[in-house]
MMTF fields as JSON, N, C-alpha, C and O atoms, coordinates in Angstrom:
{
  "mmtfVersion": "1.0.0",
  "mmtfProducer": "UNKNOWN",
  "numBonds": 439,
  "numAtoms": 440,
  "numGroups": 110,
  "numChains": 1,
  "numModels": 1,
  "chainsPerModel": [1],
  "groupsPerChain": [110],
  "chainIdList": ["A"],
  "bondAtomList": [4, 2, 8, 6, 12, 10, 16, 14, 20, 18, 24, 22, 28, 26, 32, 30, 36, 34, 40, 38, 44, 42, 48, 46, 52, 50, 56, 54, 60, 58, 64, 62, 68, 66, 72, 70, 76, 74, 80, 78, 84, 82, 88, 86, 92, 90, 96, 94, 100, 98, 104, 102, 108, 106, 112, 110, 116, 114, 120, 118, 124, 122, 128, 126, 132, 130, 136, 134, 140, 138, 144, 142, 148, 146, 152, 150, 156, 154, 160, 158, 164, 162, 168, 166, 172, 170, 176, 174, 180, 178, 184, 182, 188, 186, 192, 190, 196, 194, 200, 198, 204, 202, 208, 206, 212, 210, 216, 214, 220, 218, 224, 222, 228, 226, 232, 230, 236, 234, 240, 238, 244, 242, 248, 246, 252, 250, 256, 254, 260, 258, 264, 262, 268, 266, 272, 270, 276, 274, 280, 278, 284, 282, 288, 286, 292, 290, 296, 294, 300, 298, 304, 302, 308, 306, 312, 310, 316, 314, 320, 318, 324, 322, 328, 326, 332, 330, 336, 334, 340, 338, 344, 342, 348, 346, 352, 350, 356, 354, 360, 358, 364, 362, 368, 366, 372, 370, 376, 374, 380, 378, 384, 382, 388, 386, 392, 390, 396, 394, 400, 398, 404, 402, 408, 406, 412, 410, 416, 414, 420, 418, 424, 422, 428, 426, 432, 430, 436, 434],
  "bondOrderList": [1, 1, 1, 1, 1, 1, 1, 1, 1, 1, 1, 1, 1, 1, 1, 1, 1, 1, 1, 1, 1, 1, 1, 1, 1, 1, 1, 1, 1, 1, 1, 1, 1, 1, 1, 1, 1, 1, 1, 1, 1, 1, 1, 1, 1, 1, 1, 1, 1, 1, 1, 1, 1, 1, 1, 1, 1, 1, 1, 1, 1, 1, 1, 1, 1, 1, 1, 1, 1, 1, 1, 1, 1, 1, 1, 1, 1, 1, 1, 1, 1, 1, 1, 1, 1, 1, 1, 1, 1, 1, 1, 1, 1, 1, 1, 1, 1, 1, 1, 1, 1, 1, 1, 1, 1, 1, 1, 1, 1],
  "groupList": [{"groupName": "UNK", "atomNameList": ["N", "CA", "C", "O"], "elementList": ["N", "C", "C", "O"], "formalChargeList": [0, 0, 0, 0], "bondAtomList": [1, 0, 2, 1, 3, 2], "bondOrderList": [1, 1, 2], "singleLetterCode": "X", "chemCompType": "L-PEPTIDE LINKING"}],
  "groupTypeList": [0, 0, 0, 0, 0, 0, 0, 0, 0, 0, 0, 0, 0, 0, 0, 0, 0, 0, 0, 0, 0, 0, 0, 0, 0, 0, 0, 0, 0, 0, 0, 0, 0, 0, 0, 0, 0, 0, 0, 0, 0, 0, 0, 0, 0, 0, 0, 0, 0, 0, 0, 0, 0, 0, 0, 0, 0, 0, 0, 0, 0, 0, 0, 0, 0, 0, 0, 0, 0, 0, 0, 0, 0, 0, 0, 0, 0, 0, 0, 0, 0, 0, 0, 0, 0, 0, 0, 0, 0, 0, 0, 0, 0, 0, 0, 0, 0, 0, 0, 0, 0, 0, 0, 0, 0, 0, 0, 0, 0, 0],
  "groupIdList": [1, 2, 3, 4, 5, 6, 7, 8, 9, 10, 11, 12, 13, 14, 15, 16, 17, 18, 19, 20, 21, 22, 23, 24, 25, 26, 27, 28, 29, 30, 31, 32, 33, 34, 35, 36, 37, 38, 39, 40, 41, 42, 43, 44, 45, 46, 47, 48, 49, 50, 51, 52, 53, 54, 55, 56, 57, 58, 59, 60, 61, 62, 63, 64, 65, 66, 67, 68, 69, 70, 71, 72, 73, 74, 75, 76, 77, 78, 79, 80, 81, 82, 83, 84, 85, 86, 87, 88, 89, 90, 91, 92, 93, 94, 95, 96, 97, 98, 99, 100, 101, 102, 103, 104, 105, 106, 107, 108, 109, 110],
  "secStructList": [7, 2, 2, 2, 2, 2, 2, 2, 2, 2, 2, 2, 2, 6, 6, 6, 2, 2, 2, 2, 2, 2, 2, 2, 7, 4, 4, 4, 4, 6, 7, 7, 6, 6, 6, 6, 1, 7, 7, 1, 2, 2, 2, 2, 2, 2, 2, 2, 1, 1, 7, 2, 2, 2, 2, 2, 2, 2, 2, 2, 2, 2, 2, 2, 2, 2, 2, 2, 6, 6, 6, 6, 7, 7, 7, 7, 4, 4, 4, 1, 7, 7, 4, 4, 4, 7, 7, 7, 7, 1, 2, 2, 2, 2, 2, 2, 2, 2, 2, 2, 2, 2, 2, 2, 2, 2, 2, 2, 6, 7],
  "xCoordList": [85.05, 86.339, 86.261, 87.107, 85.652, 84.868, 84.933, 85.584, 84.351, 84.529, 85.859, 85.91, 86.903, 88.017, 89.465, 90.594, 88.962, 89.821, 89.951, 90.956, 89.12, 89.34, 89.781, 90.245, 90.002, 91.113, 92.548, 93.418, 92.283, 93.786, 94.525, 95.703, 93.228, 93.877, 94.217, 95.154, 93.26, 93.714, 95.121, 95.972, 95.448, 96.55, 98.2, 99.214, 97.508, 98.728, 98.719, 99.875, 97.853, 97.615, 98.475, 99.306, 98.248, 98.896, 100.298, 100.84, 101.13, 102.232, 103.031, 104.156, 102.424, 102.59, 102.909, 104.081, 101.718, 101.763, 103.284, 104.048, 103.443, 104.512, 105.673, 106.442, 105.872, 107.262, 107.196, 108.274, 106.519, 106.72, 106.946, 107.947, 106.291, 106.644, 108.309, 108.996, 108.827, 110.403, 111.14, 112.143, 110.688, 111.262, 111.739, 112.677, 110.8, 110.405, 111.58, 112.07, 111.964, 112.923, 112.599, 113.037, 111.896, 111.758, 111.89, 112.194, 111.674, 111.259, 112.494, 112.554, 113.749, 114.992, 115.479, 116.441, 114.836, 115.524, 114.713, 114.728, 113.439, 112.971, 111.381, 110.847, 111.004, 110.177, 108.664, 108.633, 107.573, 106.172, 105.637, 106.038, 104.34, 104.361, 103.301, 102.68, 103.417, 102.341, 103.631, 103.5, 104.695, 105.951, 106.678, 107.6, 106.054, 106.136, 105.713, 106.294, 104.984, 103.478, 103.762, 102.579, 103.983, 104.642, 103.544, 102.356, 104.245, 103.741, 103.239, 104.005, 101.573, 101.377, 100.225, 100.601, 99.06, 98.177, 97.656, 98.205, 96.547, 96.539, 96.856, 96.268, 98.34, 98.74, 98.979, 98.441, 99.499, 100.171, 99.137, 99.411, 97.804, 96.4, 96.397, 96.376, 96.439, 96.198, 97.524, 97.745, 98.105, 99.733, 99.357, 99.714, 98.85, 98.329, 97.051, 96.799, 96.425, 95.475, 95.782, 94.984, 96.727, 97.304, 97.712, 98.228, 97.411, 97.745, 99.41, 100.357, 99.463, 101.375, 101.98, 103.132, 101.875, 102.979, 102.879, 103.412, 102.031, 102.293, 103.152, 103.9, 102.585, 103.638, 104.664, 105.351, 105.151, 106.566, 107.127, 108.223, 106.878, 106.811, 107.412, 108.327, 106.79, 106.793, 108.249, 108.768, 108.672, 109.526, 110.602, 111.542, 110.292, 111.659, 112.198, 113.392, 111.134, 111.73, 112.471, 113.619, 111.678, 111.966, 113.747, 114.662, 113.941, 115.127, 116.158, 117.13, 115.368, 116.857, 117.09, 118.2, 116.052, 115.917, 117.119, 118.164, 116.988, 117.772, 119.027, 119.936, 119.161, 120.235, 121.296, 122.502, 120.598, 121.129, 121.188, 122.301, 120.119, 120.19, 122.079, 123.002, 121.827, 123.13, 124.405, 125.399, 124.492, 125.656, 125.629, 126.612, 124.155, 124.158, 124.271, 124.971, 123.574, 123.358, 121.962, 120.971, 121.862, 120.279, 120.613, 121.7, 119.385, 119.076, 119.295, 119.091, 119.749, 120.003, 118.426, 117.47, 118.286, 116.962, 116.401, 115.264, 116.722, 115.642, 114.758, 113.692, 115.64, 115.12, 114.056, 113.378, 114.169, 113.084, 112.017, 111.632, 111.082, 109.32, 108.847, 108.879, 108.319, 107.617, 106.492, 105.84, 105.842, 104.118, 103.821, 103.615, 103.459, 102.376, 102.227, 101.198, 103.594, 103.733, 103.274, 102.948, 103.439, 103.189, 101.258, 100.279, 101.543, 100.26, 99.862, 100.74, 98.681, 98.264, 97.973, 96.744, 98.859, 97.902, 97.773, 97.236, 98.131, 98.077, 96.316, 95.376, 96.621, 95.733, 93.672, 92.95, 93.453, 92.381, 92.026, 90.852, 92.857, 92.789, 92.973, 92.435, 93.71, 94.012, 92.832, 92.603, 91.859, 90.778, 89.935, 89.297, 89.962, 88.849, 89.113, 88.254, 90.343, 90.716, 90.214, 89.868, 90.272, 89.777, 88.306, 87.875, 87.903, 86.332, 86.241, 86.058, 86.408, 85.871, 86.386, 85.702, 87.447, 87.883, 86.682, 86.041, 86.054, 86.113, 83.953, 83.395, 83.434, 82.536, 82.267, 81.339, 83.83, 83.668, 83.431, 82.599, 84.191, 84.279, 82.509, 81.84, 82.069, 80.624, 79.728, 78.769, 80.124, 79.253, 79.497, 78.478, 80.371, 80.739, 79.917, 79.391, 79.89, 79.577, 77.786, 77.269, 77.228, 75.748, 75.725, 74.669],
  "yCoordList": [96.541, 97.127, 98.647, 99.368, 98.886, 100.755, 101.475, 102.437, 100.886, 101.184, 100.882, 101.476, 100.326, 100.394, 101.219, 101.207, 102.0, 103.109, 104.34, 105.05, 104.497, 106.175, 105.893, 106.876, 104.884, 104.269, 104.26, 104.616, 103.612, 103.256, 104.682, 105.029, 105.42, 106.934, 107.947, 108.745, 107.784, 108.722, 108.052, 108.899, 107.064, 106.21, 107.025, 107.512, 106.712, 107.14, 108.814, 109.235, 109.722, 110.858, 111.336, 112.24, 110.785, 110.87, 110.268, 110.511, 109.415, 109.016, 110.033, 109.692, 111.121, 112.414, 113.037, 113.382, 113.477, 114.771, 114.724, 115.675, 113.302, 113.096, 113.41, 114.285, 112.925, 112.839, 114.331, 114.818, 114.972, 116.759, 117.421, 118.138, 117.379, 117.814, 117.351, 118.297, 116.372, 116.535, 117.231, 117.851, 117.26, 117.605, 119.423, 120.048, 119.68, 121.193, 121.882, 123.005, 120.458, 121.495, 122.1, 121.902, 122.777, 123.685, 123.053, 123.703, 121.775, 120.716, 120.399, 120.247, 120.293, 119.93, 121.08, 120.852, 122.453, 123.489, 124.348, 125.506, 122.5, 123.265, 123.712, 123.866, 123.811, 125.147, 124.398, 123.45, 124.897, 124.063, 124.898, 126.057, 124.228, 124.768, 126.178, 126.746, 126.421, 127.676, 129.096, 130.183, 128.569, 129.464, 130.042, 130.826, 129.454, 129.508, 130.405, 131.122, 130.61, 131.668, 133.098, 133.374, 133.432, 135.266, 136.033, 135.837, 136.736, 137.892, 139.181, 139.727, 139.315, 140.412, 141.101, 141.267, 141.417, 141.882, 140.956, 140.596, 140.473, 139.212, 138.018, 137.346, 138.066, 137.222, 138.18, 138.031, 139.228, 140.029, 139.982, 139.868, 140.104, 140.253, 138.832, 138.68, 137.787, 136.509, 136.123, 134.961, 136.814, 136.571, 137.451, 137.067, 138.244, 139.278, 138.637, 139.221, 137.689, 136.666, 135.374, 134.595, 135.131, 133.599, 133.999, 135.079, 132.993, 133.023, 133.156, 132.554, 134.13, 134.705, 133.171, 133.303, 132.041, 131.314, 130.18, 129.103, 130.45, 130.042, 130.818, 130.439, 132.28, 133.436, 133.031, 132.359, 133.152, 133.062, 131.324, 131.489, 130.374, 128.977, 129.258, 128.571, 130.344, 130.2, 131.487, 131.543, 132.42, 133.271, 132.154, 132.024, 131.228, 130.056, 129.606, 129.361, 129.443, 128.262, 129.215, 128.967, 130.265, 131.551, 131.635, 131.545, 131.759, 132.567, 131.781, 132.041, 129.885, 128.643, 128.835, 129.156, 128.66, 128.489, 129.252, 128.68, 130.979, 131.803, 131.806, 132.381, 131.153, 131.357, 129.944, 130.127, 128.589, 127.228, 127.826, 127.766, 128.774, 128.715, 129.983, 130.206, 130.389, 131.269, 130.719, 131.286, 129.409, 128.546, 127.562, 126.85, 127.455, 126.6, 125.138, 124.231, 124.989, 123.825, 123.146, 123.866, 122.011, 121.646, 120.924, 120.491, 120.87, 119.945, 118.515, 117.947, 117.609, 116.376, 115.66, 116.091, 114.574, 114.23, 114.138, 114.594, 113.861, 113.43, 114.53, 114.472, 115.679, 116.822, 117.692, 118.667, 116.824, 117.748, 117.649, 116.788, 118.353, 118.224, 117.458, 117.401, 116.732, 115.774, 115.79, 116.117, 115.321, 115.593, 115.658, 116.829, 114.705, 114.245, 115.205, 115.304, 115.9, 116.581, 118.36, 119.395, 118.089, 119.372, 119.918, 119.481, 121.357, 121.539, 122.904, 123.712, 122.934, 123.994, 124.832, 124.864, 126.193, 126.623, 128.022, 128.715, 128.537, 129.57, 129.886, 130.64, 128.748, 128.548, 129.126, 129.978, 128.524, 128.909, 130.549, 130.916, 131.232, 132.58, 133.12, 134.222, 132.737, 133.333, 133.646, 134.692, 132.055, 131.947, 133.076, 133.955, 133.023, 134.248, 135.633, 136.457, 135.771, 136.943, 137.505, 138.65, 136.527, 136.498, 136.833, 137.802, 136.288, 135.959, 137.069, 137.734, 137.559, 139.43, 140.1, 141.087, 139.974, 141.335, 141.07, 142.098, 139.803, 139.529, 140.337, 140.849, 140.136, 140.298, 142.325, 143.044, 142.51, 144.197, 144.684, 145.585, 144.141, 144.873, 144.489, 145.274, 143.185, 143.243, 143.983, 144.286, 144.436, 145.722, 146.778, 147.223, 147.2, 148.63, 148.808, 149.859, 147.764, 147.53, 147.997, 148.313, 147.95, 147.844, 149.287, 149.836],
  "zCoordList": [142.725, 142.44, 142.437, 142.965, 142.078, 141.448, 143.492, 143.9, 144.004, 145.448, 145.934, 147.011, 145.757, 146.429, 145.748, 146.239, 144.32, 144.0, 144.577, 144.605, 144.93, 146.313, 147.101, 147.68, 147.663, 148.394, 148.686, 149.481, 147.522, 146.445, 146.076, 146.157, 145.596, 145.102, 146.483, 146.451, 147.764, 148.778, 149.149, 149.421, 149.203, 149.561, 149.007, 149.507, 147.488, 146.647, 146.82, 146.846, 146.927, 146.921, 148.322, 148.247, 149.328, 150.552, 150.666, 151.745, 149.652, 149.656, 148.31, 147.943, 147.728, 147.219, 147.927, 148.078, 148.768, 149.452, 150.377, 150.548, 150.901, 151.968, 151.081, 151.479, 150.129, 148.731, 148.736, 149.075, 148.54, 147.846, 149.31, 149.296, 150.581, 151.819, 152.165, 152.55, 152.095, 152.319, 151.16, 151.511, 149.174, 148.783, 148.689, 148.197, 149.274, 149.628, 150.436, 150.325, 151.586, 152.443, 153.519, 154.653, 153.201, 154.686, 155.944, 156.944, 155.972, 156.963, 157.733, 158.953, 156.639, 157.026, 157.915, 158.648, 157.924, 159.168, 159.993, 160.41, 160.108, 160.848, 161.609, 162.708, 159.495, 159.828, 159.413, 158.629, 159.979, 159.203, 158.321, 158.216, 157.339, 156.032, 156.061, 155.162, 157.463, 157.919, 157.732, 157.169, 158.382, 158.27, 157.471, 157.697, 155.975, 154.631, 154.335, 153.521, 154.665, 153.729, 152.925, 152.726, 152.744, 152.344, 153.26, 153.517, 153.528, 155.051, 153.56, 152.766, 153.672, 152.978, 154.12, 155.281, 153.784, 154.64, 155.408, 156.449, 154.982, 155.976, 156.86, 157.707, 156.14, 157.489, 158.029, 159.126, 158.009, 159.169, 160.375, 161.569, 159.746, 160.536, 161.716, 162.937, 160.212, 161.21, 161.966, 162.304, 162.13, 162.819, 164.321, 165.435, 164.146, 165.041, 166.002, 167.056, 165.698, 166.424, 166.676, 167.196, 166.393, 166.83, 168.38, 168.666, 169.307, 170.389, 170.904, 170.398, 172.066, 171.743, 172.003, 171.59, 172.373, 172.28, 171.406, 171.674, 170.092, 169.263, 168.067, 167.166, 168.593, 167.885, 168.453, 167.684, 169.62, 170.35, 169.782, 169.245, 169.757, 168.778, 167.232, 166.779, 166.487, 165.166, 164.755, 163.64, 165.983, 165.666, 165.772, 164.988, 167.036, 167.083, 166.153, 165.984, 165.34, 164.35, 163.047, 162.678, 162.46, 161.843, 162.448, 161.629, 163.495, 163.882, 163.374, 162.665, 164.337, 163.949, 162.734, 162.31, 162.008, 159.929, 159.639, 159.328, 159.756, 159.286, 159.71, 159.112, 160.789, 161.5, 160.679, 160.507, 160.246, 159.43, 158.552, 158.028, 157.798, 155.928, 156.143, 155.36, 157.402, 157.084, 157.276, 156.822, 158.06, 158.164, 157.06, 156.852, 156.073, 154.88, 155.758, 155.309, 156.966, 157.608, 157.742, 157.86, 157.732, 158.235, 159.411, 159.794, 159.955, 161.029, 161.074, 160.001, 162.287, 162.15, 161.933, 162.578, 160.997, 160.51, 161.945, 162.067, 162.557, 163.974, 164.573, 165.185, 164.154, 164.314, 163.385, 163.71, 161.8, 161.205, 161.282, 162.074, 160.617, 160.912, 160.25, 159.021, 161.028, 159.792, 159.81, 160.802, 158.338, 157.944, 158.603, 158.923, 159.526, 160.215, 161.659, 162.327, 161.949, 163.311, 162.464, 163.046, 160.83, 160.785, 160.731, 160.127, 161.964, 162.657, 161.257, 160.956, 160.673, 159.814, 160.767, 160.826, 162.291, 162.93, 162.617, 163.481, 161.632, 161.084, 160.231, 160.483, 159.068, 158.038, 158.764, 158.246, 159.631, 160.492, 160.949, 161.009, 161.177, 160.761, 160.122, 160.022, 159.431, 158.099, 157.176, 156.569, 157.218, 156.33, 157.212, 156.631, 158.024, 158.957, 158.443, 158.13, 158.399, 157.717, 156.298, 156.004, 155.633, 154.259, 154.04, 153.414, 154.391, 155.156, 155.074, 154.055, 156.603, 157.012, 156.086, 155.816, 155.383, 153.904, 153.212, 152.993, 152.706, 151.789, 151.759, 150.789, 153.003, 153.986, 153.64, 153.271, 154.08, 154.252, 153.164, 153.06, 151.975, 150.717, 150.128, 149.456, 150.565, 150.311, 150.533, 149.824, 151.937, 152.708, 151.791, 151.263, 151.522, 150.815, 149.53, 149.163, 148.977, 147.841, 147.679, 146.608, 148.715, 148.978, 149.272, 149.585]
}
């Protein structure tokens, strides 16, 4: 039994994650949970290394979003993002980013 609760728990853990990803929203106009992020230094960095038509991809969705949250409309469900289509492709540079700050300020330090 003891072996088939991590199971049981990734199961339920993953029928969470799905419940809090629609209650969030963003999904309904649109947008994935990379598009979220607050723009401070480093993303700007890792926004700046994402390949341009995933930049040109992520202004799309940015533009529709603002353009619904300003008619106070969402998307027809067929159209929103769902978990499973949502891609983390931000998150991967981002962490690189972090990394090398995190890297430089080590150097300095020496």
């Amino acid at each position: 039994m003891a072996s088939r609760a991590p199971v049981a728990t990734g199961r339920l853990l993953e029928a969470f994650h799905k419940w809090y990803y629609n209650l969030c929203g963003f999904n309904k106009i649109g947008l994935m949970r990379d598009d979220t992020i607050h723009e401070d230094d480093n993303v700007k960095e890792a926004l700046r290394r994402i390949p341009e038509t995933v930049y040109n991809d992520r202004m799309f969705r940015v533009k529709r979003a603002l353009d619904l949250t300003m008619k106070m409309q969402i998307l027809p469900k067929n159209q929103w993002t769902q978990y499973e289509q949502d891609i983390h492709y931000l998150t991967p540079y981002l962490t690189e980013v972090i990394r090398e700050k995190n890297e430089e300020a080590d150097w300095a330090k020496k």
